[in-house]
N, CA, C and O atoms as a CHARMM CRD file, in Angstrom:
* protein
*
  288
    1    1 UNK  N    -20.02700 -13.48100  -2.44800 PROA 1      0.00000
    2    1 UNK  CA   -19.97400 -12.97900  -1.09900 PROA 1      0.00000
    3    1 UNK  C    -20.32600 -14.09400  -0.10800 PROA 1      0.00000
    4    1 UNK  O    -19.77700 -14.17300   0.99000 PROA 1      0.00000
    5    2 UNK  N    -21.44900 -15.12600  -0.62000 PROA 2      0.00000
    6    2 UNK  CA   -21.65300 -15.91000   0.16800 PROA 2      0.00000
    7    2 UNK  C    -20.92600 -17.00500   0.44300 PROA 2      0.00000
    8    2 UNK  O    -21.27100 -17.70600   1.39500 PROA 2      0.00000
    9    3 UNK  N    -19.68500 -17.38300  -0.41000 PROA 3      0.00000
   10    3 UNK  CA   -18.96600 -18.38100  -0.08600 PROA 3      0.00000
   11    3 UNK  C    -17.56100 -17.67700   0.68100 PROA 3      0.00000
   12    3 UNK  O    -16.91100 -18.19900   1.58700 PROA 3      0.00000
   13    4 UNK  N    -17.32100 -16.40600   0.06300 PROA 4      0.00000
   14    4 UNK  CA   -16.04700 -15.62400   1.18300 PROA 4      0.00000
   15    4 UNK  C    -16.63000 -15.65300   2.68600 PROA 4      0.00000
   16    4 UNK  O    -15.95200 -15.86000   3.69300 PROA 4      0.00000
   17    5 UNK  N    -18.05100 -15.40100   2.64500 PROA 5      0.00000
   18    5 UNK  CA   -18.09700 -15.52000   4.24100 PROA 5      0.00000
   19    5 UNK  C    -18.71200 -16.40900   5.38500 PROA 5      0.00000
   20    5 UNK  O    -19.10700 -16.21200   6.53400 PROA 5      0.00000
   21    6 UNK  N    -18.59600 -17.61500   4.42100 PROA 6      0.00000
   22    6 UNK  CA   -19.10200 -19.38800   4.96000 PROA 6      0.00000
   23    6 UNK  C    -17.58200 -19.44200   5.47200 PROA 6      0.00000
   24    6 UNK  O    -17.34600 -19.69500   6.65400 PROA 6      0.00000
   25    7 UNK  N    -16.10600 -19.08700   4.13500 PROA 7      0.00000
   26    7 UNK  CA   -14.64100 -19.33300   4.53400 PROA 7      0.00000
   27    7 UNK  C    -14.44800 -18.83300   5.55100 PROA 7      0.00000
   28    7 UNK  O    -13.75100 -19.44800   6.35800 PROA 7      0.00000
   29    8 UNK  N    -15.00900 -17.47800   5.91800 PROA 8      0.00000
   30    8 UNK  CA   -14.52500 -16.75600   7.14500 PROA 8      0.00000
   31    8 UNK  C    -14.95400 -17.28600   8.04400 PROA 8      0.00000
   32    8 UNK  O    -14.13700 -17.82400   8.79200 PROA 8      0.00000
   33    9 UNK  N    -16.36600 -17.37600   8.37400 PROA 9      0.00000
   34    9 UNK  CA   -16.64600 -18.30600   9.36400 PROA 9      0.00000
   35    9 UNK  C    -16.23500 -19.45500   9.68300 PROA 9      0.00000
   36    9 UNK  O    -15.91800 -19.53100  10.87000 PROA 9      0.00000
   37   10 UNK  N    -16.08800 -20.58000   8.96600 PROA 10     0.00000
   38   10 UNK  CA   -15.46200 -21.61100   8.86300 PROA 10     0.00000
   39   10 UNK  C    -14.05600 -21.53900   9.74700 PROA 10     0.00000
   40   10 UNK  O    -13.82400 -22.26900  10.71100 PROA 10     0.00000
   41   11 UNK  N    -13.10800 -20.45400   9.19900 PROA 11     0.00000
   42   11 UNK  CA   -12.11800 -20.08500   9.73700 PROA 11     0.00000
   43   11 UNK  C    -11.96700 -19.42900  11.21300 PROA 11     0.00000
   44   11 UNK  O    -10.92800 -19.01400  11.72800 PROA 11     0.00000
   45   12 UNK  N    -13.24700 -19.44300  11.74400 PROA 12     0.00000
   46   12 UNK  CA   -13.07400 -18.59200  12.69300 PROA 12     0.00000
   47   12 UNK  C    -13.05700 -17.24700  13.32900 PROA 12     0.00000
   48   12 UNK  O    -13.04500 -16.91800  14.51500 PROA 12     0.00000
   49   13 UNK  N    -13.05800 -16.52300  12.17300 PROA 13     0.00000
   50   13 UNK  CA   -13.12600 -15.27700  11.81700 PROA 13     0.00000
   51   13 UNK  C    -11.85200 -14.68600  11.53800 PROA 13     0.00000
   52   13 UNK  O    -11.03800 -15.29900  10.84600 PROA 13     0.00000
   53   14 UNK  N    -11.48300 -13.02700  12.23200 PROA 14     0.00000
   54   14 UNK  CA   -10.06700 -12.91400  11.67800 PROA 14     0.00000
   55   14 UNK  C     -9.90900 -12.12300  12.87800 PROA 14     0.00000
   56   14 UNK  O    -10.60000 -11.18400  13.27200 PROA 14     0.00000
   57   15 UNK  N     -8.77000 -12.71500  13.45400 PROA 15     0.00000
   58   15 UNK  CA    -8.12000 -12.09700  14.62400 PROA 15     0.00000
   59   15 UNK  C     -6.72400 -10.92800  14.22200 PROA 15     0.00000
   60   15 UNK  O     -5.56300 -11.19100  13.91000 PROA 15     0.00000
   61   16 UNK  N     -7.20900 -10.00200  14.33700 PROA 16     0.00000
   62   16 UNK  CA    -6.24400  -8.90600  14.44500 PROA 16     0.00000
   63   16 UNK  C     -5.95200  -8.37400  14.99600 PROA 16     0.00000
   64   16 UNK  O     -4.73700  -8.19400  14.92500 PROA 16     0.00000
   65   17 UNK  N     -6.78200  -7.52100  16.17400 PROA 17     0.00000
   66   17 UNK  CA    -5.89800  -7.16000  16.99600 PROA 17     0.00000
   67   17 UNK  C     -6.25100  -7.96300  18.53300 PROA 17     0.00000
   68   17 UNK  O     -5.45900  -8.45600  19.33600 PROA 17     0.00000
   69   18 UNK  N     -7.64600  -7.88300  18.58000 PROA 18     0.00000
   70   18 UNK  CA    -7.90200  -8.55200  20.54100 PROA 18     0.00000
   71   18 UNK  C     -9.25600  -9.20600  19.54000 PROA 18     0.00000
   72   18 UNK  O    -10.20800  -9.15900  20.32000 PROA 18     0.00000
   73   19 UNK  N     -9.60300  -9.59500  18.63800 PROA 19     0.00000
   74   19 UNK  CA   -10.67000 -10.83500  18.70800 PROA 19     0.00000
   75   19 UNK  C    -10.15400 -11.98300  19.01800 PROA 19     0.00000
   76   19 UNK  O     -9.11600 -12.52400  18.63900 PROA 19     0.00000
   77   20 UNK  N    -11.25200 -12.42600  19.99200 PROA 20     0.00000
   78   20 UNK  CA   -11.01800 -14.60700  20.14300 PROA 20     0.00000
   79   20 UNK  C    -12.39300 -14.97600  19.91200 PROA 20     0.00000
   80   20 UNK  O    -13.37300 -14.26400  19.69400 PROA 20     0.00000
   81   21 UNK  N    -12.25900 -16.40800  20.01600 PROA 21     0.00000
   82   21 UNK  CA   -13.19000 -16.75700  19.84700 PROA 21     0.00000
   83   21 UNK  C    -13.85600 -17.30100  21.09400 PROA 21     0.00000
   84   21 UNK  O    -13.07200 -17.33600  22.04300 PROA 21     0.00000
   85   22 UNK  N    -15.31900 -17.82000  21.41800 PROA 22     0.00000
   86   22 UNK  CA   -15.65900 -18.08900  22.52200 PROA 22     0.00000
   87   22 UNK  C    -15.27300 -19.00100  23.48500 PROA 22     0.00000
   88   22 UNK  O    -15.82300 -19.13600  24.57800 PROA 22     0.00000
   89   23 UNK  N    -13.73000 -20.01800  22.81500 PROA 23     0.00000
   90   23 UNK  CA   -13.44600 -20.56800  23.50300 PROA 23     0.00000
   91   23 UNK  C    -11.65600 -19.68100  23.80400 PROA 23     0.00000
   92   23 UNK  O    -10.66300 -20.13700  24.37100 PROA 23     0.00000
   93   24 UNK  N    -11.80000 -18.78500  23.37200 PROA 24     0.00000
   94   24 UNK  CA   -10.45300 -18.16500  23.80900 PROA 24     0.00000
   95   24 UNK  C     -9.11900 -17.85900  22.22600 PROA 24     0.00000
   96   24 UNK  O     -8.17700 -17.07700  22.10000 PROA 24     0.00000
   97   25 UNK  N     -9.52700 -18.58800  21.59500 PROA 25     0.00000
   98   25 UNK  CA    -8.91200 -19.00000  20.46400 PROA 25     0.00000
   99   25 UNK  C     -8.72200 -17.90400  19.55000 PROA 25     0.00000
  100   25 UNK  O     -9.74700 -17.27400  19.29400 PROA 25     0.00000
  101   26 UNK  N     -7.75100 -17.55800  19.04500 PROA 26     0.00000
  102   26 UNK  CA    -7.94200 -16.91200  17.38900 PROA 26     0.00000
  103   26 UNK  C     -8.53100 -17.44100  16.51900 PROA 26     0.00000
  104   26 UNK  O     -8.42300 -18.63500  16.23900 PROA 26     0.00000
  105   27 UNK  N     -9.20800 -16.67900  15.98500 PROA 27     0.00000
  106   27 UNK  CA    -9.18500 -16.50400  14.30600 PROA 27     0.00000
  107   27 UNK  C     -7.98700 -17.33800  13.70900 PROA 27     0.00000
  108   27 UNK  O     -6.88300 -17.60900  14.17900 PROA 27     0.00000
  109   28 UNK  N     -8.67000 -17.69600  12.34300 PROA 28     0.00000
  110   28 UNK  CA    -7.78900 -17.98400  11.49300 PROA 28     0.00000
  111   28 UNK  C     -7.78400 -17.26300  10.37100 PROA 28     0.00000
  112   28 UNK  O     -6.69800 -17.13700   9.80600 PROA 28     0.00000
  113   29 UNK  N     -9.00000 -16.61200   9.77200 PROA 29     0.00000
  114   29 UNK  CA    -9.35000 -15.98500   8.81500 PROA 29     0.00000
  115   29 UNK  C     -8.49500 -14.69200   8.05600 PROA 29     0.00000
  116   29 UNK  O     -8.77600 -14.14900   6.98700 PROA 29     0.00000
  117   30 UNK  N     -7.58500 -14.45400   8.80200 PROA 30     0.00000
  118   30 UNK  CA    -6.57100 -13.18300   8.77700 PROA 30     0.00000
  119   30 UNK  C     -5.59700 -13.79000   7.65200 PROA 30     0.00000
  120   30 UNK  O     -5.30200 -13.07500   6.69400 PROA 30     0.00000
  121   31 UNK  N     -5.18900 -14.85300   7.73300 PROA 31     0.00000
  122   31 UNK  CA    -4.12300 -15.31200   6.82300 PROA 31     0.00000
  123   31 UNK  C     -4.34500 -15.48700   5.44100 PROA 31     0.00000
  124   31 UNK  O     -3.60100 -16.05500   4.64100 PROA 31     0.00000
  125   32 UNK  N     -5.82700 -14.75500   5.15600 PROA 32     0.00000
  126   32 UNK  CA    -6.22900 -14.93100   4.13700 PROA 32     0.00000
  127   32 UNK  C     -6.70500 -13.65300   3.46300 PROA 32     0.00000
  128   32 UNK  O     -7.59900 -13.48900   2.63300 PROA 32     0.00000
  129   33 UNK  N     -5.83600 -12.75400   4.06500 PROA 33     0.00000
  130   33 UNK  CA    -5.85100 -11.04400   3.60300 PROA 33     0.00000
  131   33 UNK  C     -5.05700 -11.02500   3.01700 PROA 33     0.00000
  132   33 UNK  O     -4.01300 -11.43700   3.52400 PROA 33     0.00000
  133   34 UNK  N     -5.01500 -10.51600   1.51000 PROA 34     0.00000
  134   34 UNK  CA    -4.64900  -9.96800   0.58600 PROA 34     0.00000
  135   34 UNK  C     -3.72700  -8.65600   0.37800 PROA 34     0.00000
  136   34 UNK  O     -2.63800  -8.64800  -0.19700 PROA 34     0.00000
  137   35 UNK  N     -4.44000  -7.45000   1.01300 PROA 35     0.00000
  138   35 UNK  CA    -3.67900  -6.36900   1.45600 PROA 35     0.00000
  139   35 UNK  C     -3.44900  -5.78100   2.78600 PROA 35     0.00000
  140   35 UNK  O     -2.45200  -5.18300   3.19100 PROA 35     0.00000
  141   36 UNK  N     -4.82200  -6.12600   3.54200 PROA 36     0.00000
  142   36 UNK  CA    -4.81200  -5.81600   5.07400 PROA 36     0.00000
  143   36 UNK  C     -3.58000  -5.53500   5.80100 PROA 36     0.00000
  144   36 UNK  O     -2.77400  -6.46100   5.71900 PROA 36     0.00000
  145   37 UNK  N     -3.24000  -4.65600   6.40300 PROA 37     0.00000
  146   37 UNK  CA    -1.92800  -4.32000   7.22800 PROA 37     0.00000
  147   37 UNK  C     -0.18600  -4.99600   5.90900 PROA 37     0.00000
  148   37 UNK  O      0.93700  -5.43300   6.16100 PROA 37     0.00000
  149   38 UNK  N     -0.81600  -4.75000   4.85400 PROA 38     0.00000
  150   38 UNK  CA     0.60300  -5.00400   4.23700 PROA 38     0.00000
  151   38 UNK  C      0.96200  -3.88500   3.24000 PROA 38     0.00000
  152   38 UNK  O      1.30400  -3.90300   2.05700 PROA 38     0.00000
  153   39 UNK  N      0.76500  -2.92600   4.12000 PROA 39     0.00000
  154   39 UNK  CA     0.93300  -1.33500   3.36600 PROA 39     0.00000
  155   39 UNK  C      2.63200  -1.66000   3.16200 PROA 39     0.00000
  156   39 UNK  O      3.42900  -2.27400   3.87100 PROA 39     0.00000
  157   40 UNK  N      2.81600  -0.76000   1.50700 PROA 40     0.00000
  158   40 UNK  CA     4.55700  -0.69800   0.94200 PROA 40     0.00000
  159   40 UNK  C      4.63200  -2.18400   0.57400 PROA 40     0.00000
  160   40 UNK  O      5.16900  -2.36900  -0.51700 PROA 40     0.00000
  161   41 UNK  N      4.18300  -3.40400   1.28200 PROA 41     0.00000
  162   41 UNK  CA     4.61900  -4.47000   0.69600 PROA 41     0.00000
  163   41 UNK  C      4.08000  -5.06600  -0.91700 PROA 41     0.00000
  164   41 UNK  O      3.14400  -4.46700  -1.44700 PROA 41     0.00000
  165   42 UNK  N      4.53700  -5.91400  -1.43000 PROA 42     0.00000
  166   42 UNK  CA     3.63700  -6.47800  -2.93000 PROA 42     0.00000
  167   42 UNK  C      2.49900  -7.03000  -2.96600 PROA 42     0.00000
  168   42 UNK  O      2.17600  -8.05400  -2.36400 PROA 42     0.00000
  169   43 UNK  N      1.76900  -6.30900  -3.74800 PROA 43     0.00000
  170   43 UNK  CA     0.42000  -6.94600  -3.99800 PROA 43     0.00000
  171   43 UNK  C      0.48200  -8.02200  -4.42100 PROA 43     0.00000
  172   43 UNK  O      1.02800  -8.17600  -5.51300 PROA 43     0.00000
  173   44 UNK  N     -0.21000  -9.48200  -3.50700 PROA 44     0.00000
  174   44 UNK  CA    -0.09800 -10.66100  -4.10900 PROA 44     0.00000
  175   44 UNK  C     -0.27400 -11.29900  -5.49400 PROA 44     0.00000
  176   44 UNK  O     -0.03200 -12.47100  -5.78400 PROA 44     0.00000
  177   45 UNK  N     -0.79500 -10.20400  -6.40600 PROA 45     0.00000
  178   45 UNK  CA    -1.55800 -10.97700  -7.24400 PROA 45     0.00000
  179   45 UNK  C     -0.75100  -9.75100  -8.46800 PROA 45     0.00000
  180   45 UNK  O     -0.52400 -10.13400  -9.61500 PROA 45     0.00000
  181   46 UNK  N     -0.58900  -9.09700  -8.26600 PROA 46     0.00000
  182   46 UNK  CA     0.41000  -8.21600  -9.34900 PROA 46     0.00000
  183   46 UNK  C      1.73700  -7.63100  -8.88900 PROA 46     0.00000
  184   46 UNK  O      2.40200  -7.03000  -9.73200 PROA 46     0.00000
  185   47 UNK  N      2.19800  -7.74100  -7.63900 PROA 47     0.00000
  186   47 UNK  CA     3.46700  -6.98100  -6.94300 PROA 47     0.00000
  187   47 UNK  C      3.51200  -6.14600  -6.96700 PROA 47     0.00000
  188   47 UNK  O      4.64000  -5.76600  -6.65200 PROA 47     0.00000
  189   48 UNK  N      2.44500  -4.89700  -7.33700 PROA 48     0.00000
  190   48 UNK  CA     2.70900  -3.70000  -7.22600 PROA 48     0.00000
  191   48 UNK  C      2.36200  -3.13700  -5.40400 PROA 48     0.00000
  192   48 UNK  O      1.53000  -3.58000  -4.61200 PROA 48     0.00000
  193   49 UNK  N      3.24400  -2.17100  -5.25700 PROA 49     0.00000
  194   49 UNK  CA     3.07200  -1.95800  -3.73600 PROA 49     0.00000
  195   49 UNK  C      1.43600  -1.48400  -3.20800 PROA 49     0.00000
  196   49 UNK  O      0.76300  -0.61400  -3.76000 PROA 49     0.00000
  197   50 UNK  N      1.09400  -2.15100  -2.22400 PROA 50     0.00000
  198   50 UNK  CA    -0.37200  -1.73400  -1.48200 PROA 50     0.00000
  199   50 UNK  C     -0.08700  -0.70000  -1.01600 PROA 50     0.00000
  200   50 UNK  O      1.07800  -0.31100  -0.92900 PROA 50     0.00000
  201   51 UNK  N     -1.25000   0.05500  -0.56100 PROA 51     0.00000
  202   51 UNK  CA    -1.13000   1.59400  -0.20100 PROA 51     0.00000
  203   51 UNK  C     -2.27600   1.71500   0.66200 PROA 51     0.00000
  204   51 UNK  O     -3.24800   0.96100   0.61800 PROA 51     0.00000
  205   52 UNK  N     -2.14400   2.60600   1.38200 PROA 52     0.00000
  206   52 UNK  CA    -3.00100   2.53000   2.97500 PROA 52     0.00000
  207   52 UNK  C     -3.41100   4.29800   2.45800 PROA 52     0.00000
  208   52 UNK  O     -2.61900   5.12900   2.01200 PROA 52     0.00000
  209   53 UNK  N     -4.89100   4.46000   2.70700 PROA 53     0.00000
  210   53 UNK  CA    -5.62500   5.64000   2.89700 PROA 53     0.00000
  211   53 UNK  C     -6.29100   5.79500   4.16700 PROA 53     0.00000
  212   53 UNK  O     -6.61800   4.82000   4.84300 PROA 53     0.00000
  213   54 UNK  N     -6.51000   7.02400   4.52300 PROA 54     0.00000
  214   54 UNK  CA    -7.20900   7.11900   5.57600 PROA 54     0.00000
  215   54 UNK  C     -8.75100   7.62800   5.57400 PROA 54     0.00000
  216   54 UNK  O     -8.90300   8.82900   5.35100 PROA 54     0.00000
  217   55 UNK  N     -9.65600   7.01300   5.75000 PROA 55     0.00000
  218   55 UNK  CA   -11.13900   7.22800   5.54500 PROA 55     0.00000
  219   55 UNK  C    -11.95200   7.49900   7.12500 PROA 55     0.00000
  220   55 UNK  O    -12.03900   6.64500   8.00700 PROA 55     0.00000
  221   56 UNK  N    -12.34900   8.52200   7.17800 PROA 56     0.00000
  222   56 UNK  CA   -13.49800   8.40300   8.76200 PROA 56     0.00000
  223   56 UNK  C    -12.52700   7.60500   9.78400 PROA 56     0.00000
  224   56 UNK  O    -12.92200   6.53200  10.24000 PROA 56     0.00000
  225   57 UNK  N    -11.45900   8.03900  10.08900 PROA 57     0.00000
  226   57 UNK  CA   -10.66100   7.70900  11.06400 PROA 57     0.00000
  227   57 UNK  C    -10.18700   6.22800  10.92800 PROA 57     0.00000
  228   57 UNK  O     -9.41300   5.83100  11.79900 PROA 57     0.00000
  229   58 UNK  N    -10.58000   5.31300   9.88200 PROA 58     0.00000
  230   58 UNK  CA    -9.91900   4.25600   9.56000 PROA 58     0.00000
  231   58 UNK  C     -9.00100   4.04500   8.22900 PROA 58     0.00000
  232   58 UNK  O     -9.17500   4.86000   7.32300 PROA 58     0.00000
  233   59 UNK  N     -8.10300   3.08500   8.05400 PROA 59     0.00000
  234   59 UNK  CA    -7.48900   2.83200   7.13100 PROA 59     0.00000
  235   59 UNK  C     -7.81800   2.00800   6.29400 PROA 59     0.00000
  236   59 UNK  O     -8.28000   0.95900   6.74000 PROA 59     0.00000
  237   60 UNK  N     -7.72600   2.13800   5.02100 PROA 60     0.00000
  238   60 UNK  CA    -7.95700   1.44300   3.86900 PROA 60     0.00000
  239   60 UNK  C     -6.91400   1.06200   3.09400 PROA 60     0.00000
  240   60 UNK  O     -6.12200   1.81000   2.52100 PROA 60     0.00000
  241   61 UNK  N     -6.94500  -0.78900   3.09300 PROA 61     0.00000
  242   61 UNK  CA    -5.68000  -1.00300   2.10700 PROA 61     0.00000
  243   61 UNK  C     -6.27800  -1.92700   1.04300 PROA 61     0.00000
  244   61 UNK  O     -7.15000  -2.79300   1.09900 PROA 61     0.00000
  245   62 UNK  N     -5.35900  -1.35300  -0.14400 PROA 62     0.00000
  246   62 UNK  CA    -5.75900  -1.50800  -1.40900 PROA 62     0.00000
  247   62 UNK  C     -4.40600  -1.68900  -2.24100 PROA 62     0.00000
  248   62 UNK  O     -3.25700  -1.62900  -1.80200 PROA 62     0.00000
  249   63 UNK  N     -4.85200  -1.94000  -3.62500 PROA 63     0.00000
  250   63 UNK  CA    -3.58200  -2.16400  -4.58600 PROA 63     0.00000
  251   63 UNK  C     -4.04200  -1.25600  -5.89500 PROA 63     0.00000
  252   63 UNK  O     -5.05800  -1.51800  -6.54000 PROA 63     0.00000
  253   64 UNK  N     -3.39400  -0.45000  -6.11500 PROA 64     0.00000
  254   64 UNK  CA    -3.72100   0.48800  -7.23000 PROA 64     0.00000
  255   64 UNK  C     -4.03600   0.00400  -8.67300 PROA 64     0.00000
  256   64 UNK  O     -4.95100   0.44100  -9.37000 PROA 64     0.00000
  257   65 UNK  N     -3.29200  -0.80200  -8.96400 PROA 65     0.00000
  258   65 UNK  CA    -4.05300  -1.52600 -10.00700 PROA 65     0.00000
  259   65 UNK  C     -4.64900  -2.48900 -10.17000 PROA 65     0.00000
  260   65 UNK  O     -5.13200  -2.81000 -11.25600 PROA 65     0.00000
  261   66 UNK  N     -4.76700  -3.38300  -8.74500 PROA 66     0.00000
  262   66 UNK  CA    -6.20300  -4.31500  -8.76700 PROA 66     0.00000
  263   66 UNK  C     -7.39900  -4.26400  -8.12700 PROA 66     0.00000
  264   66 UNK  O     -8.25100  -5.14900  -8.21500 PROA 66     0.00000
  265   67 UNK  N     -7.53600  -2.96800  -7.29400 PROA 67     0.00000
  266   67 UNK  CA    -8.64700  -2.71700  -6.41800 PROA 67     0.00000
  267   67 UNK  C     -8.56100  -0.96400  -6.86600 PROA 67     0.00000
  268   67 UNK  O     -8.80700  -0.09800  -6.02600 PROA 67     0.00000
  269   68 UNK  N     -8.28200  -0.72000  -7.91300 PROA 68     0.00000
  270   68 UNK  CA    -8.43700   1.27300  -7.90200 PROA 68     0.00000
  271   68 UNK  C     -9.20900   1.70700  -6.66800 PROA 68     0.00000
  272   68 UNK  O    -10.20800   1.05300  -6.37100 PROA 68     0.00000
  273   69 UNK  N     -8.83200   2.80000  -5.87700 PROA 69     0.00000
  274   69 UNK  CA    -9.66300   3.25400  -5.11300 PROA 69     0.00000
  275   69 UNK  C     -9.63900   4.49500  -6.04400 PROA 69     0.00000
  276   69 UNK  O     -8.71700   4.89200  -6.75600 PROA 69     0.00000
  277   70 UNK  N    -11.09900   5.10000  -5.82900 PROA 70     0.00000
  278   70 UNK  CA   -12.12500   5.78100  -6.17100 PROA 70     0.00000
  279   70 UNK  C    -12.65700   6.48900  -5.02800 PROA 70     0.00000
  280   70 UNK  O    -13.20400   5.90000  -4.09600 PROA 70     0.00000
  281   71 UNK  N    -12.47400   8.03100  -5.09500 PROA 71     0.00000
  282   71 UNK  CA   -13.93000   8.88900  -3.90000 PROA 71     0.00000
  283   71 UNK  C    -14.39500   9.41400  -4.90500 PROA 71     0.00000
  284   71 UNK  O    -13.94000   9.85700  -5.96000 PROA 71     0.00000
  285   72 UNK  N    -15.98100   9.24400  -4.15600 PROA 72     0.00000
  286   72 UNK  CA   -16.89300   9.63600  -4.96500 PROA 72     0.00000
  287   72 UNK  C    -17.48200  10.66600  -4.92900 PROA 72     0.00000
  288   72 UNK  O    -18.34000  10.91700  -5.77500 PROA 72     0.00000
């Protein structure tokens, strides 16, 4: 966890929809999402399609056979 989020920082963070940074700037950190906003498309790492749930008014994207989602 502690080196994913030295990268993020490093990167700037992750601009998605209205983050900048304090000098006005995007993020870079976004280009380094895996499933984030790539609902129906291939999971990078097995091609099976990502799939978007809806949790407490937000969305969750995941890949069914490399991140199983689970409610508990």
């Amino acid at each position: 966890m502690k080196s994913l989020l030295t990268a993020a920082i490093a990167a700037g963070g992750s601009t998605i929809h209205s983050y900048r940074k304090e000098d006005g700037t995007p993020g870079g950190y976004q280009k380094h999402h895996a499933v984030y906003g790539r609902e129906g498309r291939p999971c990078l790492r097995c091609g099976l399609p990502v799939q978007r749930v809806e949790a407490n008014d937000r969305s969750l994207y995941f890949c069914t056979f490399c991140q199983p989602f689970r409610t508990p």
